[in-house]
DOLOMI-542939 format. One line per field, with one value per residue (C-alpha): x, y, z; residue number from 1. Coordinates in steps of 0.25 Angstrom, whole numbers, plus 5000, padded with zeros to 4 digits. Example, Ala and Ser with C-alpha at 12.3 -4.5 7.8 and 13.67 -1.06 7.14 Angstrom:
east	(5049|5055)
north	(4982|4996)
up	(5031|5029)
resi	(1|2)
REM end
This chain:
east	(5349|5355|5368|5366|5358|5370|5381|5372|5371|5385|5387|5379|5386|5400|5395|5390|5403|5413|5403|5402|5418|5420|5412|5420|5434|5428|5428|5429|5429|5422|5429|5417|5402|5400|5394|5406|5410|5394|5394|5408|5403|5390|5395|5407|5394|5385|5398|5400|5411|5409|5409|5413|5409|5417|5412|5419|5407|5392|5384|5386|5386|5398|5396|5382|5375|5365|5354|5342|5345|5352|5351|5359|5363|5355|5360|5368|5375|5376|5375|5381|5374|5360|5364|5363|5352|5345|5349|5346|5333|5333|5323|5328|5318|5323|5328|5319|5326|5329|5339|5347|5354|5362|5357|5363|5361|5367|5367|5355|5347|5343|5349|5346|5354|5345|5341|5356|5358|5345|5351|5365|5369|5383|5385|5376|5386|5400|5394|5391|5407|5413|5405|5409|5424|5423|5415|5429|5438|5431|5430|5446|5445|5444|5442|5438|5446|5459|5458|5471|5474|5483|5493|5482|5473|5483|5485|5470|5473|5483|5471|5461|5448|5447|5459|5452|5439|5447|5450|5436|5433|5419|5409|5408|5395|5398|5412|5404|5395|5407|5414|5401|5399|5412|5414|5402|5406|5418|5429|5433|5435|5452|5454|5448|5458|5453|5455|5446|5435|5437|5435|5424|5418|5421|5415|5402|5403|5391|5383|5371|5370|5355|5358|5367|5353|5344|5336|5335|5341|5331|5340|5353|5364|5363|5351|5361|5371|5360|5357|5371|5372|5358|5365|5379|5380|5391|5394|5401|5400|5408|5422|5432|5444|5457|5466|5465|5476|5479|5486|5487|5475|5464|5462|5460|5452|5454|5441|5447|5451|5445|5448|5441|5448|5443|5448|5449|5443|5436|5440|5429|5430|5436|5451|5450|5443|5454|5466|5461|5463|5475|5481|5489|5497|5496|5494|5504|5508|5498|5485|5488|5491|5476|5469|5474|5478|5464|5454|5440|5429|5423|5409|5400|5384|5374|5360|5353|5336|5326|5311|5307|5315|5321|5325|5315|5307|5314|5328|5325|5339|5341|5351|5364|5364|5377|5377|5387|5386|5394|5385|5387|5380|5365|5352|5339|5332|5319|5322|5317|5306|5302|5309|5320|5337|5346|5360|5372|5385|5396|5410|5423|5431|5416|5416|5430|5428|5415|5423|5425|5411|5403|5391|5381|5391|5390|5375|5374|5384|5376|5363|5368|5369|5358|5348|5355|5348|5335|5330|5322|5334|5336|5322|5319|5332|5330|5345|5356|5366|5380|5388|5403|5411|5424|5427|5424|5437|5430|5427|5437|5427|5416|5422|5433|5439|5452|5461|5471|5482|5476|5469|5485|5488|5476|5467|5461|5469|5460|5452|5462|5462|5475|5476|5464|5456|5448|5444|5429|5424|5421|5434|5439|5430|5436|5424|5414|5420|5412|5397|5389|5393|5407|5406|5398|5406|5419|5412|5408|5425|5429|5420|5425|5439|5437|5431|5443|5453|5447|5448|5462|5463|5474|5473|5484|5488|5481|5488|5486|5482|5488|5501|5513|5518|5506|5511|5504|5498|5501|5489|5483|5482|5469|5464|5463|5453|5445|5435|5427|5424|5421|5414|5398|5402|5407|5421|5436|5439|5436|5440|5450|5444|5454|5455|5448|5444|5457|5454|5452|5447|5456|5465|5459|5467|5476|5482|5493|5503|5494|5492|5479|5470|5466|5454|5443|5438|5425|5414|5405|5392|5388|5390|5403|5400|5412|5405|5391|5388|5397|5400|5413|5423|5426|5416|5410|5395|5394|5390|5388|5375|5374|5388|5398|5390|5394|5387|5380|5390|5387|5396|5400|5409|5419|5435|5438|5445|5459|5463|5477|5480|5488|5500|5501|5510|5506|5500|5496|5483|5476|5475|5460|5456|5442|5418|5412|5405|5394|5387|5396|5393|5392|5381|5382|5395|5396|5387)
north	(5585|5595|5593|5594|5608|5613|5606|5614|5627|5625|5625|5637|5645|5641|5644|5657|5659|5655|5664|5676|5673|5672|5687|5692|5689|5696|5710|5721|5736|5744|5758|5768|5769|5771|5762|5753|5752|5749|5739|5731|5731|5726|5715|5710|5710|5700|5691|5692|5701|5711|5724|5738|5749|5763|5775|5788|5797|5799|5792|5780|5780|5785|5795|5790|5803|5813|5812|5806|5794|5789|5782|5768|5759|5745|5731|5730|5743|5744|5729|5731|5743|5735|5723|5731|5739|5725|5720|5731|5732|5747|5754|5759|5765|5766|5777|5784|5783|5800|5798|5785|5793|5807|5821|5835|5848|5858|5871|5868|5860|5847|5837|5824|5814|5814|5829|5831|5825|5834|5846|5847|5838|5841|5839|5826|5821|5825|5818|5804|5807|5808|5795|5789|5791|5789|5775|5771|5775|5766|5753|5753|5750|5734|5731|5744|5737|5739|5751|5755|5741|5746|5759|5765|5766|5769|5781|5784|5785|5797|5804|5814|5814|5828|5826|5816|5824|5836|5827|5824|5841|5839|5852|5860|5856|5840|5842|5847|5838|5828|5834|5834|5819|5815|5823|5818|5804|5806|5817|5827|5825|5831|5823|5809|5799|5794|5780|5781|5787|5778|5765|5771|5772|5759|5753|5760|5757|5751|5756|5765|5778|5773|5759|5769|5776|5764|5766|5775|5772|5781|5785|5784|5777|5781|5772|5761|5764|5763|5751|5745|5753|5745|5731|5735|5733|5740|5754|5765|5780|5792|5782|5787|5778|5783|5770|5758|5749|5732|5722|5708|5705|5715|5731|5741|5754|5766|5778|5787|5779|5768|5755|5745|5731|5721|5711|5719|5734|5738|5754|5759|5774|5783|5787|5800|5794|5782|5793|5796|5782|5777|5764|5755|5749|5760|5761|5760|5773|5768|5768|5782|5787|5782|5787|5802|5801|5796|5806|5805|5810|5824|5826|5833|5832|5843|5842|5854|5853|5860|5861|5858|5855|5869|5861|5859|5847|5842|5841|5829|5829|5815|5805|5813|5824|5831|5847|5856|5866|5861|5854|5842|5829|5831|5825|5829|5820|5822|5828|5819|5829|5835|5843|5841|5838|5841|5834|5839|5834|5842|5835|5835|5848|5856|5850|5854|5867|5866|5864|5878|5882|5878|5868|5881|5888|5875|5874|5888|5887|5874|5880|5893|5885|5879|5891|5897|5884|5883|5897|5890|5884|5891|5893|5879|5876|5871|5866|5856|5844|5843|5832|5835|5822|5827|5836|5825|5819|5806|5805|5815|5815|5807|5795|5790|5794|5792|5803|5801|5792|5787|5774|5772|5771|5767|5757|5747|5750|5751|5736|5727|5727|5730|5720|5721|5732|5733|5745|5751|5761|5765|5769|5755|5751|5752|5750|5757|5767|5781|5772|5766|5753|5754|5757|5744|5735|5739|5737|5722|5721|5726|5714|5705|5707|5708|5694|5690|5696|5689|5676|5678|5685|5693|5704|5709|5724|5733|5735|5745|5741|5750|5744|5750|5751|5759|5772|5782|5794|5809|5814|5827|5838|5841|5855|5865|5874|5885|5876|5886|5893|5878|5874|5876|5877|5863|5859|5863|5853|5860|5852|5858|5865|5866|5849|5838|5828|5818|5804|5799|5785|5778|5765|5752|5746|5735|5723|5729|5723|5729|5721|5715|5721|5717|5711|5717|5707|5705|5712|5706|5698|5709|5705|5708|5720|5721|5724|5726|5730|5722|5731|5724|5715|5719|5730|5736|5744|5755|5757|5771|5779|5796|5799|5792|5785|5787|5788|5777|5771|5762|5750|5750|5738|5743|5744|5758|5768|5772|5783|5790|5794|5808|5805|5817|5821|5812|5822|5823|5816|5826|5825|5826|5822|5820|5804|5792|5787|5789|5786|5783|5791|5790|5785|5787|5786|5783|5793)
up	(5414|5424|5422|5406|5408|5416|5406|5393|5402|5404|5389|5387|5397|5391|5376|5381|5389|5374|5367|5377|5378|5361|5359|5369|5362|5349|5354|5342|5344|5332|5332|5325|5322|5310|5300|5298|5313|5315|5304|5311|5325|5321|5312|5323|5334|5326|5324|5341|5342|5354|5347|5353|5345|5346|5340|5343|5341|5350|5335|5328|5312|5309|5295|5294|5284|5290|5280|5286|5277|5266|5253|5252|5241|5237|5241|5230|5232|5247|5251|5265|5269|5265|5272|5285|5281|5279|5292|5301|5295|5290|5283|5268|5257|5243|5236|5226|5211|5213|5223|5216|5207|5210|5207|5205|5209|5200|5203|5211|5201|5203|5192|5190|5182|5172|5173|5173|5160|5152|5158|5160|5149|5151|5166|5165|5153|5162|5173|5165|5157|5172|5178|5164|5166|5181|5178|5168|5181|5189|5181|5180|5194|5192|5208|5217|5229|5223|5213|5212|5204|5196|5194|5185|5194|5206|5198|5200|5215|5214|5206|5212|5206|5202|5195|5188|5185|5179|5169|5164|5163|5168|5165|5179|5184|5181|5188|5199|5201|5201|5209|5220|5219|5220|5233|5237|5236|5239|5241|5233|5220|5221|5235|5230|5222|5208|5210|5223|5216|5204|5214|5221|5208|5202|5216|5212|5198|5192|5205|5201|5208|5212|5218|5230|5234|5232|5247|5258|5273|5280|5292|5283|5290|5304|5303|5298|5310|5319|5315|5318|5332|5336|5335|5343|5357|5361|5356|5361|5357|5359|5358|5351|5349|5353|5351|5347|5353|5345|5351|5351|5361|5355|5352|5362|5359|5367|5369|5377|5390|5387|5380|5373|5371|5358|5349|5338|5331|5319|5317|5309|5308|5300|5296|5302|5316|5314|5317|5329|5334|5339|5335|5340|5336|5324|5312|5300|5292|5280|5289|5296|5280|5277|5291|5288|5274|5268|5262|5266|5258|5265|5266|5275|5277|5279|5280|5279|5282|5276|5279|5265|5252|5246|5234|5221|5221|5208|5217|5224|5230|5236|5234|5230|5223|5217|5217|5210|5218|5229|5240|5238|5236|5244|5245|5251|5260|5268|5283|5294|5300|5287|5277|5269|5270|5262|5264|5257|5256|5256|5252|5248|5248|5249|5264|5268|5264|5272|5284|5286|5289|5301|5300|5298|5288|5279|5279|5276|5264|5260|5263|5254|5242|5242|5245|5231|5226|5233|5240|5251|5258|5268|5272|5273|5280|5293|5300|5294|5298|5298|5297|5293|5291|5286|5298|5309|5316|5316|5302|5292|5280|5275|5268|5261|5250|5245|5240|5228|5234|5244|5238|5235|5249|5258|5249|5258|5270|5282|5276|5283|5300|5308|5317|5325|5320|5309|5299|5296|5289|5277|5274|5273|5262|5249|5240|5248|5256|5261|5261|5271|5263|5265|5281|5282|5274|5281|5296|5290|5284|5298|5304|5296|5300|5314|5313|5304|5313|5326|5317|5314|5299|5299|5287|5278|5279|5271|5256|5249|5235|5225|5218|5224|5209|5204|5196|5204|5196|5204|5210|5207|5218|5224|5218|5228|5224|5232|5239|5244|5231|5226|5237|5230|5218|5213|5215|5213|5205|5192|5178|5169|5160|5149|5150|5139|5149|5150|5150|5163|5163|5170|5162|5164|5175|5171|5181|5190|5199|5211|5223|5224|5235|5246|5249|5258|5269|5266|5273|5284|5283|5271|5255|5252|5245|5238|5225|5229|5213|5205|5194|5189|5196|5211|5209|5222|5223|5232|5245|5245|5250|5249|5249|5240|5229|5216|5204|5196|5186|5174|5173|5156|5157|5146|5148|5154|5146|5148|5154|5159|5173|5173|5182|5191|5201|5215|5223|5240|5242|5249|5265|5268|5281|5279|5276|5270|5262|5268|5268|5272|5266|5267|5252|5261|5261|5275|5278)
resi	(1|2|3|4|5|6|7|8|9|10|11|12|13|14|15|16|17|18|19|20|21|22|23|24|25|26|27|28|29|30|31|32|33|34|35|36|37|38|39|40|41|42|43|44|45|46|47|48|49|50|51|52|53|54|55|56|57|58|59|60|61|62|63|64|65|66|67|68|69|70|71|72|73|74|75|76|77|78|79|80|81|82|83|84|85|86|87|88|89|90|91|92|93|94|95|96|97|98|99|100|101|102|103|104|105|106|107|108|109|110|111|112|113|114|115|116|117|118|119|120|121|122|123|124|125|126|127|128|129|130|131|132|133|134|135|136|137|138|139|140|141|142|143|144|145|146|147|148|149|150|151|152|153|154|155|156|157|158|159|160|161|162|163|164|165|166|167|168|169|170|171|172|173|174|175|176|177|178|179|180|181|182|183|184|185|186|187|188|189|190|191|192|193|194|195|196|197|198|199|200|201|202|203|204|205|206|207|208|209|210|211|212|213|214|215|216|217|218|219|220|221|222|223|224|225|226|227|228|229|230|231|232|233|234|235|236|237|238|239|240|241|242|243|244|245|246|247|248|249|250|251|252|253|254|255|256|257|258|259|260|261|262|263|264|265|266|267|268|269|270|271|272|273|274|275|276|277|278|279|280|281|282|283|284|285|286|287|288|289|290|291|292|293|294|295|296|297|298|299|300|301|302|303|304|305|306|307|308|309|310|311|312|313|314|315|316|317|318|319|320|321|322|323|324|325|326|327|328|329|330|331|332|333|334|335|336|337|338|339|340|341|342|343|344|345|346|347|348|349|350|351|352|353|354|355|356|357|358|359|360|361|362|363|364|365|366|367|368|369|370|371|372|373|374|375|376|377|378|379|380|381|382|383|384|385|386|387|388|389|390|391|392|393|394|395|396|397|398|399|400|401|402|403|404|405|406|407|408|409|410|411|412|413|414|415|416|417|418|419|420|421|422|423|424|425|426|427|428|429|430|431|432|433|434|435|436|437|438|439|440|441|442|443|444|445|446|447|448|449|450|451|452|453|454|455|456|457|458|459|460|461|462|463|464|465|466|467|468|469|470|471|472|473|474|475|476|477|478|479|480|481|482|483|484|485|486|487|488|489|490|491|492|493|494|495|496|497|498|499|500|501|502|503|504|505|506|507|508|509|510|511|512|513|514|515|516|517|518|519|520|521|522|523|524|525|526|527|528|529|530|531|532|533|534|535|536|537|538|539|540|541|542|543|544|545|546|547|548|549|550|551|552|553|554|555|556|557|558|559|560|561|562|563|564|565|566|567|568|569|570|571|572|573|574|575|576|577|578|579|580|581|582|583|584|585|586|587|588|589|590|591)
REM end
């Protein structure tokens, strides 16, 4: 009996030893703590990998928002994201109706949809004709993972959206309001491709504005980070990575003088952040193009508190709002400790302009406009928050957002590994890129390939989608303008007056000897929310939360009208080196 205690003890031992010895062989190093390098390390740990977590600043979270918390979609919009809500346990309360569907502040009168429509007729009716049109643009786009299918849609790539919306000769006011949501959720309108806006808008096709803000996340998505930090065991902060180093054997990592050896490496932090890094061996020519060539969406946050709400009861200002006086997208949210908060969005080319005045300067410009509207401002004011995305090294804007051209060359690029690391971020999701959503299902994609990698998949090189026979149509140049006169009072991107609305419904797409896609690895343990609403074949809900959702669409199932794309002559795409999506922002589009 002794000796066969001893021979199962003996057995113990040794299966302790193989196991001790197998975890030990599945080393990983996740460069960046932000949602989507939270969600890869946490997802390698519970398969047994040892994980090492980087992240180059003091906080985790990455471009988690400021507001003290933050409206997220349903299971059906944001299935990921509520997975994890689910299995953390976090506390959510629903959303009242108000707040599902967006507002508008006009001239500093609050409008609701349905207010919008009794009083200003003819705003409310070029709003529904530009949502119409854009709902035609985004059903040609058969499958949101390969939208430059054909040559006709190529063309769409070589087109910037303002271009676009001069054709529809909006009324002032309604091209204001367009202008502001586009730059909202995305860039602005003059630096932002037509064909990336058209797939955005077909991946959201069918999704109603109030399925995006169907709870409450008391906390917002620092609590969510939190969450994530709680279950890792090793983390290091205030590591920036200065080089990363492949050979045959494994990775090596560089912060500062130190080094950190692993079998492999999920990068998950944004372009800007990835130029800092060095590689070796290096990257090819096409990847350097799409780190410093890429446009991000440029938004920055500012909270500004007030003792009691300065604004008329009627105005419940929650969920997003749309003002045409420049502001950008806002929402008004109780303050923690009493009071109210106002959070307001300033975005597109309104934040780069903004970059010339201080933190104080720019609350005062804000606070300026506002008192115009509401006299008690700046006797209940009481301090603000700052949070400028676009301006950090680490970050370079708020989220992506791909500027004419740029679909054409960098589509899908950073989905596939390079030898032994693996990419994160919500960059590198091509259905939900900018949201909370996005950020997690590309930490899970990065998992998975780890896991695929150590098993012995190798992965094709990246392909870039679009047929190298498509007819490219020229690209307009980006307006100028005088930002600064512009900057509270709408946009620069005016309609020509003297223009009938051109057609602009794009031509049915029809099969074109363009190479298939490639597929995307399927995400981690989460339902594969390739098409979280099912709209249409290959069709993908949103996953957007404050920042980048767009507006509720209504899926008429009828062919889509035919429409000529001007050939122009090609044009620069413009060099912006700026986010996000939040929520994510963002809806945060990574916020």
């Amino acid at each position: 009996m002794s000796a066969g205690w001893l021979r199962a003890c003996a057995l113990v031992m040794l299966g302790l030893f193989s196991v001790s010895a197998l975890a030990k062989d599945k080393t990983v190093i996740v460069v960046g703590g932000g949602l989507s390098g939270l969600t890869a390390a946490y997802e390698l740990q519970n398969k047994g990998w040892q994980v090492t977590l980087l992240e180059a600043k003091p906080t985790l979270g990455g471009r988690s928002g400021m507001a003290t918390s933050e409206w997220i979609g349903n299971d059906k919009t944001q299935p990921v994201l509520n997975k994890y809500v689910s299995t953390f346990k976090l506390t959510t309360t629903p959303a009242p109706e108000f707040v599902r569907t967006p507002s508008y502040l006009i001239d500093g009168e609050y409008f609701t949809a349905a207010d919008l429509a009794t009083k200003q007729p003819a705003t409310a009716e070029a709003l529904k004709r530009y949502e119409k049109t854009l709902d035609d643009l985004a059903r040609s786009i058969e499958d949101p993972q390969n939208p430059a299918a054909n040559s006709t849609l190529f063309a769409l790539d070589q087109i910037n959206v303002s271009n676009w919306l001069d054709r529809l000769s909006l009324p002032a006011t309604a091209r204001q309001l367009v202008n502001q949501q586009i730059r909202t959720r995305y860039d602005e309108p003059s630096r932002l491709s037509l064909l990336y806006f058209a797939q955005q808008s077909r991946v959201y096709r069918g999704v109603a504005d109030r399925d995006l803000r169907a709870s409450r996340l008391p906390g917002g998505s620092p609590v969510l980070a939190q969450a994530f930090v709680k279950q890792l065991k090793t983390i290091k902060t205030s590591s920036p990575v200065s080089a990363i180093t492949q050979d045959k054997d494994g990775v090596t990592v560089k912060v500062g003088s130190v080094g950190y050896q692993a079998d492999y490496v999920v990068l998950a932090v944004p372009l800007r952040a990835l130029n800092k890094i060095q590689m070796t061996p290096a990257l090819d020519a096409q990847h350097l193009g799409a780190i410093k060539g890429t446009n991000y969406g440029w938004r920055d946050q500012i909270m500004l508190k007030f003792k009691t709400p300065v604004w008329e009861s009627k105005a419940r200002m929650s969920g997003e709002i749309y003002s045409n006086t420049g502001l950008g997208m806002l929402w008004v949210e109780p303050a923690l400790k009493g009071g109210a908060n106002v959070v307001i969005n300033l975005s597109g080319d309104n934040a780069r302009v903004m970059q010339a005045f201080g933190d104080k300067q720019m609350v005062d410009q804000v606070l300026i406009r506002m008192h115009a509207f509401y006299p008690q401002a700046r006797g209940s004011f009481t301090g603000y928050e700052i949070r400028r995305y676009s301006t950090d090294p680490s970050m370079g804007g708020a989220y992506l957002a791909f500027g004419p051209g740029q679909i054409s060359k960098y589509w899908r690029l950073w989905e596939r590994p390079l030898q032994r690391v693996a990419f994160a971020g919500e960059h590198t999701d091509t259905l939900y890129p900018g949201t909370l959503e996005g950020a997690l299902r590309t930490g899970q994609r990065a998992a998975s390939q780890v896991e695929d990698l150590a098993a012995g998949k190798s992965f094709e090189p990246a392909k870039v989608v679009p047929a190298a026979t498509a007819v490219a149509a020229g690209a307009v140049a980006a307006k100028k303008g005088n930002f600064f006169t512009n900057l509270f009072g709408g946009s620069d991107d005016k309609p020509e007056p003297a223009k009938a609305p051109a057609p602009v419904a794009p031509v049915a797409p029809t099969p074109a000897p363009a190479p298939a896609p490639t597929p995307a690895p399927a995400p981690v343990e989460a339902p594969k929310p390739a098409a979280p609403v099912k709209a249409e074949p290959a069709k993908k809900a949103p996953a957007k939360a404050p920042v980048k959702k767009p507006a509720a669409k209504t899926e008429a199932k009828k062919a889509p009208v035919k429409a000529t794309v001007k050939k122009t002559e090609p044009v620069k795409k413009p060099a912006v080196s700026t986010a996000a999506k939040t929520p994510v922002a963002t809806e945060t589009k990574t916020q």
